[in-house]
TILO-269282 format. One line per field, with one value per atom (N, C-alpha, C, O): residue in three letters; atom name; x, y, z; residue number from 1. Coordinates in pm, 1 decimal, padded with zeros to 6 digits. Layout:
! residues N
residu: [Ala,...];
atome: [CA,...];
u: [X,...];
v: [Y,...];
w: [Z,...];
num: [NUM,...];
//
This chain:
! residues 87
residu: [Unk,Unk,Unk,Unk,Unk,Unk,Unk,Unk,Unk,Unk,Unk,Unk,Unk,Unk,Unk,Unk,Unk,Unk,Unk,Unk,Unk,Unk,Unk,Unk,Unk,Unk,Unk,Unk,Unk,Unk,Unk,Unk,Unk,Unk,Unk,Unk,Unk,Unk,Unk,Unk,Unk,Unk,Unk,Unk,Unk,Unk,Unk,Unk,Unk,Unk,Unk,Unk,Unk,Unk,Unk,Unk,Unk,Unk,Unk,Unk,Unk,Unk,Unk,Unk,Unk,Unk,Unk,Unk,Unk,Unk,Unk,Unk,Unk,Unk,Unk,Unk,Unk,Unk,Unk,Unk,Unk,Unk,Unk,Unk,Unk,Unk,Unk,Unk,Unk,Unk,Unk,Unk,Unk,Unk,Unk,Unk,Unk,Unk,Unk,Unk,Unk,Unk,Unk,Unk,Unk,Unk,Unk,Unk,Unk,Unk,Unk,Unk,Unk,Unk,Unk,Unk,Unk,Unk,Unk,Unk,Unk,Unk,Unk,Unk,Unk,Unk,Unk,Unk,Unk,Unk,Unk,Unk,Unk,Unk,Unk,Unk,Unk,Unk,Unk,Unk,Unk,Unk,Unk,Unk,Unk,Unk,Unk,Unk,Unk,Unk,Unk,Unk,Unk,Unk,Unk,Unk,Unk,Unk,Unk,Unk,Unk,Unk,Unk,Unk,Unk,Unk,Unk,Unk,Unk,Unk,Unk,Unk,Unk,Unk,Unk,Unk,Unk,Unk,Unk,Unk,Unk,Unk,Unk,Unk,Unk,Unk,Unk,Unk,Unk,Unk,Unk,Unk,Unk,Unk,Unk,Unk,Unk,Unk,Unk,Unk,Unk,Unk,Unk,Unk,Unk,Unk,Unk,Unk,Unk,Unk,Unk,Unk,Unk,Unk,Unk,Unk,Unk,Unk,Unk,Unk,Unk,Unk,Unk,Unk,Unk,Unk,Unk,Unk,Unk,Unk,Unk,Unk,Unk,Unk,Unk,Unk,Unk,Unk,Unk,Unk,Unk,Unk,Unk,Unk,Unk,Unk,Unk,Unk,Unk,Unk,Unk,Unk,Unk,Unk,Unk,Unk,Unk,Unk,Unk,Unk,Unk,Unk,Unk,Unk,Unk,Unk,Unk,Unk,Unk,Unk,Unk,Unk,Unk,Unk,Unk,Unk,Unk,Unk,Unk,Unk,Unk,Unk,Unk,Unk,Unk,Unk,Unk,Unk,Unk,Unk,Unk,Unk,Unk,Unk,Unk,Unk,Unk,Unk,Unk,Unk,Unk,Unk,Unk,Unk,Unk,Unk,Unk,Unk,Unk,Unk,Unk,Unk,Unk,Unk,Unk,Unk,Unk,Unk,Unk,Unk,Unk,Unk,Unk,Unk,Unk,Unk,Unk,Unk,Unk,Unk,Unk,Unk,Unk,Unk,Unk,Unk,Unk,Unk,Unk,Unk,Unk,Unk,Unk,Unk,Unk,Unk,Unk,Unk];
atome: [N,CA,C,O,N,CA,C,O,N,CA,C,O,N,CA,C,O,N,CA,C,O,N,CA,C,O,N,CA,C,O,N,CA,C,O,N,CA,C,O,N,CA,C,O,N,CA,C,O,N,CA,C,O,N,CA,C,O,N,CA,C,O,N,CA,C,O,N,CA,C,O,N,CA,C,O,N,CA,C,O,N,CA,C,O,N,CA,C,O,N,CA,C,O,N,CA,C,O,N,CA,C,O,N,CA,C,O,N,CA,C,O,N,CA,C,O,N,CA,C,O,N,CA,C,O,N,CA,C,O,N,CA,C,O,N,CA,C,O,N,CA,C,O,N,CA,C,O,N,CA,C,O,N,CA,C,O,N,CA,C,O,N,CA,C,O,N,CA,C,O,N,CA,C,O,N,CA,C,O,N,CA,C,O,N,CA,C,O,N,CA,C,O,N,CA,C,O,N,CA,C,O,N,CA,C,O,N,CA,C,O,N,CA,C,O,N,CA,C,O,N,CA,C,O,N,CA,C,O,N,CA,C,O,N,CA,C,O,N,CA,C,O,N,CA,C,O,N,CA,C,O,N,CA,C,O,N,CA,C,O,N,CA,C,O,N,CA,C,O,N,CA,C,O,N,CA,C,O,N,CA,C,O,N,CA,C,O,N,CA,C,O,N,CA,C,O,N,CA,C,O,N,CA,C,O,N,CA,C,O,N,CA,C,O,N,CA,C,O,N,CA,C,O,N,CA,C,O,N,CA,C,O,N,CA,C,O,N,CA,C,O,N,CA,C,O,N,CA,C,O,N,CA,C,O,N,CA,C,O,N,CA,C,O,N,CA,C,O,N,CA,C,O,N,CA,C,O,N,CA,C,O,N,CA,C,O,N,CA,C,O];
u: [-10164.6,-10295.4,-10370.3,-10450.5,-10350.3,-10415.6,-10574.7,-10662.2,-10605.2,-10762.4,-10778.9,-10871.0,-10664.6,-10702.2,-10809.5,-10853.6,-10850.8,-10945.7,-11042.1,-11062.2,-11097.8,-11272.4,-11386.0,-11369.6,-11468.4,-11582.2,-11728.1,-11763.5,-11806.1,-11905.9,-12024.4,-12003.7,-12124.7,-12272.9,-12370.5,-12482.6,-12365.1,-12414.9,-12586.7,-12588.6,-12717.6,-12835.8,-12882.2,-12856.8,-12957.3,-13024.2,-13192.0,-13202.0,-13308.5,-13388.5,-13444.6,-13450.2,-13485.8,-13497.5,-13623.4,-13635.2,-13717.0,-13867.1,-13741.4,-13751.9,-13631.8,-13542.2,-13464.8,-13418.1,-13432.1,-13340.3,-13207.3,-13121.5,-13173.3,-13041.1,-12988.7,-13058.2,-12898.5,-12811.1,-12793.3,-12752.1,-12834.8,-12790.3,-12691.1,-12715.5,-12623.8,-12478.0,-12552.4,-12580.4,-12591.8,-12645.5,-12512.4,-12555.1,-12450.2,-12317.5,-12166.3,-12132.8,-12078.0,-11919.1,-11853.8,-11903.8,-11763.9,-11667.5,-11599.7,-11618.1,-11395.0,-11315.7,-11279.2,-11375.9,-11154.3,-11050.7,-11166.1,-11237.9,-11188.1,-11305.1,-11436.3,-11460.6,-11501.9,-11610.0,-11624.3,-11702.8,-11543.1,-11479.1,-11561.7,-11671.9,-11440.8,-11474.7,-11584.1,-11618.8,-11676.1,-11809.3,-11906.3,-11998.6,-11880.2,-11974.8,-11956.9,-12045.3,-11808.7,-11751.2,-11855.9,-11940.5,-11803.6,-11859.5,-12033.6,-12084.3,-12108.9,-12233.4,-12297.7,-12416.8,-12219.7,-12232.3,-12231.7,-12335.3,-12090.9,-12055.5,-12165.1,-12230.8,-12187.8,-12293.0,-12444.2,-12524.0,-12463.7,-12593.3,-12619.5,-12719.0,-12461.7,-12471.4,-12473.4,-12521.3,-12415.0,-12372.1,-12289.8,-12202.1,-12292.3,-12147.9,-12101.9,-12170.2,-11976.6,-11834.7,-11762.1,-11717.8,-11769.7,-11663.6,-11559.5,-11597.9,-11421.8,-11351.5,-11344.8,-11335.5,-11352.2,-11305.1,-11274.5,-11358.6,-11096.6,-11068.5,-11099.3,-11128.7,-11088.3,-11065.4,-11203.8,-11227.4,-11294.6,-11478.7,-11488.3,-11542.7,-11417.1,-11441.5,-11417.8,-11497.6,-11248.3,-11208.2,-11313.7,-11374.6,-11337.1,-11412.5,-11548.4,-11588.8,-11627.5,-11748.4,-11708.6,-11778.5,-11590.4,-11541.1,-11533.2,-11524.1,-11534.6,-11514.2,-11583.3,-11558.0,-11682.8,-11769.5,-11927.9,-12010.2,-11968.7,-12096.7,-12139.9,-12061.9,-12251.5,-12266.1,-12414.4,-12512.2,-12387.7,-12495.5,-12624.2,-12654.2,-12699.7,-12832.8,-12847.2,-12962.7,-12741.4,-12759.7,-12742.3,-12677.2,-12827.6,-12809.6,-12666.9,-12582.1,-12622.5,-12491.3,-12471.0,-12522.2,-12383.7,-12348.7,-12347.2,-12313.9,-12381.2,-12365.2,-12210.2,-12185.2,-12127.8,-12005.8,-11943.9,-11850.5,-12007.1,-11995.4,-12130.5,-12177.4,-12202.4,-12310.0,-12295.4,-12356.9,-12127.6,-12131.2,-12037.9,-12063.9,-11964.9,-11897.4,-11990.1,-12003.9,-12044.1,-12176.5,-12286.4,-12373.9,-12286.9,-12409.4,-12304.3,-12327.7,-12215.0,-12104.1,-12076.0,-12056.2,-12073.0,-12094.1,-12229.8,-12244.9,-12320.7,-12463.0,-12443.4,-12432.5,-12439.0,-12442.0,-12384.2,-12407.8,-12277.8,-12186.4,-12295.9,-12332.5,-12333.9,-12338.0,-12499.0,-12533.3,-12580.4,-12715.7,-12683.2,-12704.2,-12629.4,-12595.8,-12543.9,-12571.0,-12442.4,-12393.4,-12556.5,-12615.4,-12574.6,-12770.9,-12824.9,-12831.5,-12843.1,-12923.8,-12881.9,-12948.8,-12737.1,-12672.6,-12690.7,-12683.8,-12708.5,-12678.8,-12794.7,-12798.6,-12886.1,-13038.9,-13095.3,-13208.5];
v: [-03424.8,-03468.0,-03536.3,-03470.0,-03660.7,-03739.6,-03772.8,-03743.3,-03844.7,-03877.0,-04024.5,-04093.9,-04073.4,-04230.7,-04225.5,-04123.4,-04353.7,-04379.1,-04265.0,-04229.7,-04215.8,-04160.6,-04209.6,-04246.2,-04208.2,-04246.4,-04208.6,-04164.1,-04216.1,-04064.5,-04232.0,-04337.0,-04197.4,-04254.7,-04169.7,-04158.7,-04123.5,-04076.5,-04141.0,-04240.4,-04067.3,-04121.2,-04018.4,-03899.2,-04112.9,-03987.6,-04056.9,-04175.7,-03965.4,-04007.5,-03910.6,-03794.0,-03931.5,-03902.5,-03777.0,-03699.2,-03789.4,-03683.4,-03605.9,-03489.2,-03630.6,-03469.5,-03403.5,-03299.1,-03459.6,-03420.5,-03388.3,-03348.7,-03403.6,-03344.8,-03451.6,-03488.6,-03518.8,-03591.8,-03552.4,-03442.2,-03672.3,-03625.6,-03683.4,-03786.7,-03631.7,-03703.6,-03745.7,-03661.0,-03901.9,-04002.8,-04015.4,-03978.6,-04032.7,-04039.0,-04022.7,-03997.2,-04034.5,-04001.4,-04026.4,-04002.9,-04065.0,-04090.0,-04133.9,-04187.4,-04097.5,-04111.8,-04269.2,-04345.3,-04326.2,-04456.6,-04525.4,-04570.7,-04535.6,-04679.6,-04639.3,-04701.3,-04513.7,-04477.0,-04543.5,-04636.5,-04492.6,-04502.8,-04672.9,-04704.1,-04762.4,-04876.4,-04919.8,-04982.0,-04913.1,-04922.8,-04915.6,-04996.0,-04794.8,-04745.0,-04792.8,-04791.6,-04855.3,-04939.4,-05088.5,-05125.0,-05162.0,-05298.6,-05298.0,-05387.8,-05195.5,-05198.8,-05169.7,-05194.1,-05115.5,-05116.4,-05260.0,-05326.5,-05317.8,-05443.3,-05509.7,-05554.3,-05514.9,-05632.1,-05620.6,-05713.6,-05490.4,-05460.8,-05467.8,-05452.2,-05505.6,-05528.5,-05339.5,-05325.7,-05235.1,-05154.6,-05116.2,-05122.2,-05044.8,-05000.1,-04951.9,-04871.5,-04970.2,-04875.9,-04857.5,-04940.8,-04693.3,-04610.4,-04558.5,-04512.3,-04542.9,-04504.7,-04334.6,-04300.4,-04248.1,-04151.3,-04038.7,-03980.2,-04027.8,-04000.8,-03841.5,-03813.2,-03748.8,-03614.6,-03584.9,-03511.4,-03652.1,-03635.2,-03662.1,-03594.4,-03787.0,-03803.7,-03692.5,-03631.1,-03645.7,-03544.3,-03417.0,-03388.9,-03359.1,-03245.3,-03275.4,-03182.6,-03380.5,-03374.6,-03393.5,-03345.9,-03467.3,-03474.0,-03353.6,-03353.4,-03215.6,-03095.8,-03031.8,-02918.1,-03029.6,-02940.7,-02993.2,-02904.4,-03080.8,-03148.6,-03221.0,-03310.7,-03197.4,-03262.5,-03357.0,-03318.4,-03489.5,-03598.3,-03532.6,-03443.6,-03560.9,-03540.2,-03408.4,-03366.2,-03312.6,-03215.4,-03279.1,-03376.1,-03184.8,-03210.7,-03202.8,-03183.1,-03209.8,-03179.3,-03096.1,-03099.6,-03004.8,-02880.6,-02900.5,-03011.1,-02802.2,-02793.4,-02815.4,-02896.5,-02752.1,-02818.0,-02939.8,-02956.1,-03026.0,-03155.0,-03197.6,-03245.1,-03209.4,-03218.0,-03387.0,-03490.7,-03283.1,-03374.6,-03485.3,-03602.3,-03466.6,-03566.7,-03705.1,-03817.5,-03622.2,-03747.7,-03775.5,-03857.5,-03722.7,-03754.2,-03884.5,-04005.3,-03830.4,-03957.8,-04082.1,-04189.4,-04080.3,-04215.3,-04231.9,-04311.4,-04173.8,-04224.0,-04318.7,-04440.3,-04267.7,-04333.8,-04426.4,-04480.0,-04472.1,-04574.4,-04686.5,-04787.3,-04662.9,-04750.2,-04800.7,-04916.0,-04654.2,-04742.5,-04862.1,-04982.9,-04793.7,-04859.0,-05019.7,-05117.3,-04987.7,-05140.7,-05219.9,-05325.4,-05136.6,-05231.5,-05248.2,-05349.8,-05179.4,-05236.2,-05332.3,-05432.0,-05347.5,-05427.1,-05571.9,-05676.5,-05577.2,-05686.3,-05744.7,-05866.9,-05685.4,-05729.6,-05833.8,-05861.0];
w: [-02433.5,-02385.8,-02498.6,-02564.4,-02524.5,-02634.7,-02604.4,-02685.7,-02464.3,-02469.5,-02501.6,-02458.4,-02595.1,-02611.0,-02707.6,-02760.3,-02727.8,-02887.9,-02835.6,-02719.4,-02957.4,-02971.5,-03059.7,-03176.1,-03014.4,-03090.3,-03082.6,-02973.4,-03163.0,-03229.8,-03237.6,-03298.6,-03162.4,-03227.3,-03337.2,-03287.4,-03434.6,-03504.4,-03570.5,-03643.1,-03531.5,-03550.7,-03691.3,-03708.9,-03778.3,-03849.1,-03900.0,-03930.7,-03901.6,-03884.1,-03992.8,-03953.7,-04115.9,-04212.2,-04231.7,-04326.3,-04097.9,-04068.3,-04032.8,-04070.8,-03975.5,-03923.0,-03982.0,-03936.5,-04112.5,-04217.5,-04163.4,-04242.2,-04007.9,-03972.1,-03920.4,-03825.7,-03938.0,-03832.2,-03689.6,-03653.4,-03594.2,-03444.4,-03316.3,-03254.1,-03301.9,-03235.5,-03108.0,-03023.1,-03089.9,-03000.9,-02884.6,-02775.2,-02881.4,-02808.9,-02836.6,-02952.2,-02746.3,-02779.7,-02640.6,-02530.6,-02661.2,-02535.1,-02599.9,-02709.2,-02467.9,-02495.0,-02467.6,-02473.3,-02439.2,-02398.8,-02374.3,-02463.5,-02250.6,-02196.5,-02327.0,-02430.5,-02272.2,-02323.0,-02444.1,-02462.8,-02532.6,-02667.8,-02682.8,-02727.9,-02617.4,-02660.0,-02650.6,-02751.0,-02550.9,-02507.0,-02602.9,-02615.8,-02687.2,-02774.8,-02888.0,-02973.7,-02910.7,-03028.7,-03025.2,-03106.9,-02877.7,-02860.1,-02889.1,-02956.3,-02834.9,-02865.1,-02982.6,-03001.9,-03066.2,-03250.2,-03229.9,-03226.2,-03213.9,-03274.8,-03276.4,-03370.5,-03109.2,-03095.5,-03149.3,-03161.3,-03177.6,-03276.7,-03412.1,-03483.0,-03434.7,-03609.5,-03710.7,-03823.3,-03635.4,-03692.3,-03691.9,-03605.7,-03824.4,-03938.5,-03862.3,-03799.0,-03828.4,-03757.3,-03905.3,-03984.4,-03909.1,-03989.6,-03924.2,-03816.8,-03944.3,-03911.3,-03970.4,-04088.3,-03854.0,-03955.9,-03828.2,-03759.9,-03819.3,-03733.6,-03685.8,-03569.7,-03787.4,-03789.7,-03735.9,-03640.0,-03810.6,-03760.9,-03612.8,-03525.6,-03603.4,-03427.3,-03367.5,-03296.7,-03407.3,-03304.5,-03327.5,-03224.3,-03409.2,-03422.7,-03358.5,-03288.3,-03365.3,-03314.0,-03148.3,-03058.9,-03125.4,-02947.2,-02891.0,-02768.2,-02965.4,-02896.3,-02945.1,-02905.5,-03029.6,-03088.3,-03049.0,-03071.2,-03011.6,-03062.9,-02916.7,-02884.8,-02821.8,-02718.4,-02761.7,-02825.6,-02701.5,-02705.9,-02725.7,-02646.1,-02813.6,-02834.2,-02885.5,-02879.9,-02945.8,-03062.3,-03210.2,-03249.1,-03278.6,-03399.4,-03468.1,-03381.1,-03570.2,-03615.2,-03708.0,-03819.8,-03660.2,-03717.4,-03850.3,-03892.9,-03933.6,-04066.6,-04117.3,-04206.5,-04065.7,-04097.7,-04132.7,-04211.2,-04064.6,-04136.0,-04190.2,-04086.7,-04259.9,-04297.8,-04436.2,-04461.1,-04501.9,-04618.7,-04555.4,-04583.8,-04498.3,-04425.1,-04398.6,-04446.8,-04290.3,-04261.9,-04367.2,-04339.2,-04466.7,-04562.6,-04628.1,-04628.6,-04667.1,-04741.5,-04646.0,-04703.1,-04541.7,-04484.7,-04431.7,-04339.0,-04473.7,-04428.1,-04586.5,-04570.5,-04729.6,-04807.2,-04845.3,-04953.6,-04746.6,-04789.3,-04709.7,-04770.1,-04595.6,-04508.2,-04611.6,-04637.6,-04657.5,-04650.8,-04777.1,-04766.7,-04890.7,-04968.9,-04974.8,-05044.7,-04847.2,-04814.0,-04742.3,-04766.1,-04674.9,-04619.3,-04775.4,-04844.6,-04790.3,-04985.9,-05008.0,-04980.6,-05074.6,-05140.5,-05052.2,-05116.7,-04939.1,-04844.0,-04835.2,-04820.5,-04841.0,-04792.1,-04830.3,-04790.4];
num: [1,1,1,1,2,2,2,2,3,3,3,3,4,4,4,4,5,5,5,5,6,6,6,6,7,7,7,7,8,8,8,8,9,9,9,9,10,10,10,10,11,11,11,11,12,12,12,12,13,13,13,13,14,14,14,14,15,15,15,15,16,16,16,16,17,17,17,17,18,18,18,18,19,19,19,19,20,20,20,20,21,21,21,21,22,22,22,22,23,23,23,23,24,24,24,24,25,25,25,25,26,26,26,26,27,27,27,27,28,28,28,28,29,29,29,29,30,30,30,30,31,31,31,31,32,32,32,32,33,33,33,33,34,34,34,34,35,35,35,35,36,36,36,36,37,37,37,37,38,38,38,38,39,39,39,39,40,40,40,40,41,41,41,41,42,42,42,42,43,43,43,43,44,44,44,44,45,45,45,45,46,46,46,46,47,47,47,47,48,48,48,48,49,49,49,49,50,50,50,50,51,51,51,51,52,52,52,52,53,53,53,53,54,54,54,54,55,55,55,55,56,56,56,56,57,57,57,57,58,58,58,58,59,59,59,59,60,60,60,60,61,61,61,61,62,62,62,62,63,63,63,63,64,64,64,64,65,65,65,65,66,66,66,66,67,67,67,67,68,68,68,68,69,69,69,69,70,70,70,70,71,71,71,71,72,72,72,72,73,73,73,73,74,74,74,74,75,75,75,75,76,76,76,76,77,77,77,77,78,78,78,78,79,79,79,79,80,80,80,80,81,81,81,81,82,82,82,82,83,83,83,83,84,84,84,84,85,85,85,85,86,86,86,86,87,87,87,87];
//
């Protein structure tokens, strides 16, 4: 039982100090949520193990578990960094 691609909308809003899982879906879903990054001009990280764990742990519009905390802090910093650098 694979599921086909996954993919994680991850929001973080800095008054909340917590990261919050905005969306996720599998195969179609998946891509959907891929194409509407694209077309908004945001960072798509690949990071497969995070997908799967937040695909079964984490429902739309909760915060995100402490468990990954540094996970997502390390690609929050890649990405803002790349916005700095770009600006």
């Amino acid at each position: 039982m694979n599921g086909g691609k996954k993919a994680s909308a991850v929001g973080y809003n800095p008054a909340d100090g917590v990261p919050r899982l905005l969306a996720k879906g599998r195969g179609p879903e998946a891509e959907r949520i891929l194409k509407i990054a694209r077309e908004a001009g945001i960072e798509i990280i690949e990071d497969t193990a995070l997908a799967s764990l937040l695909d079964t742990g984490v429902n739309p519009g909760d915060w995100l578990p402490a468990w990954c905390w540094e996970t997502v802090a390390k690609i929050l910093a890649f990405v803002f960094e790349k916005e700095r650098l770009y600006k």
